[in-house]
N, C-alpha and C positions, 0 to 999 in steps of 0.2 A: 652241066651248063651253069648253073646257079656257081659254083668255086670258079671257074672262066668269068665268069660274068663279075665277082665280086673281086677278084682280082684285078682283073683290066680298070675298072675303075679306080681303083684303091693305086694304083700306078700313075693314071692318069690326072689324077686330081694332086699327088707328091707332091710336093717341092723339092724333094730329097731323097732320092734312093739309094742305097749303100747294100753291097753286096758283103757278108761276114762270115767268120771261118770257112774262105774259098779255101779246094781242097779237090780231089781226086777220089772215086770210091773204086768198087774191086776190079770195075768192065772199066775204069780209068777214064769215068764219064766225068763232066766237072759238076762237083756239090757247092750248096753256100746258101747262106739263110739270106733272106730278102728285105731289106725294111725300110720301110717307106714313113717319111716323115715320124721316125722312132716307132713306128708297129712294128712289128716281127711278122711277116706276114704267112706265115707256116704256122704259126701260135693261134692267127684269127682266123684260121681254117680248122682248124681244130677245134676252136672256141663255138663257132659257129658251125661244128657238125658236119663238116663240108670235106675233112681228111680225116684219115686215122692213122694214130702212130704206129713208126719201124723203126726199131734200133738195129735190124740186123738181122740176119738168121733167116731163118723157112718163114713164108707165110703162110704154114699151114692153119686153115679154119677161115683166114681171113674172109673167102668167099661165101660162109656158110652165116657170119654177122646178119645181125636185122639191123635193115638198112629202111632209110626212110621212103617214099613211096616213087620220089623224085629221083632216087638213084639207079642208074641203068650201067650194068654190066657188059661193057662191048669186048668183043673177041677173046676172052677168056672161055675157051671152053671145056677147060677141068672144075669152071662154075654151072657148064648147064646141068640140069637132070635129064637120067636120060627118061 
């Protein structure tokens, strides 16, 4: 909630939104970096702990990261234990 939360405002308060390298990824979903009044705003998500990088590939392990207390894993479940 907290990355929802910091995003919706960081939108809302813009002046300026500009969507950059729009593009197409492999499920032919549309990608593109987001910035708002010159933030990068995938950059301030990461800055603030709130995403983790993907360049590609398997995400294998990703589920197994220490995550902070506030993060909740929904419907993934090659994450639960059994």
């Amino acid at each position: 909630m907290r990355a929802k939360e910091m995003v919706r405002d960081l939108l809302r308060t813009s002046g300026h939104i500009a969507l950059k390298d729009v593009g197409r990824d492999k499920y032919f979903r549309i990608v593109a970096r987001v910035v708002a009044d010159g933030v990068d705003v995938g950059e301030r998500l990461l800055q603030e702990g709130l995403a983790v990088p993907y360049e590609g590939g398997a995400k294998s392990g990703w589920c197994r990261m220490e995550r902070p207390p506030w993060f909740v894993i929904a419907r993934h479940t090659s994450c639960y234990q059994a």
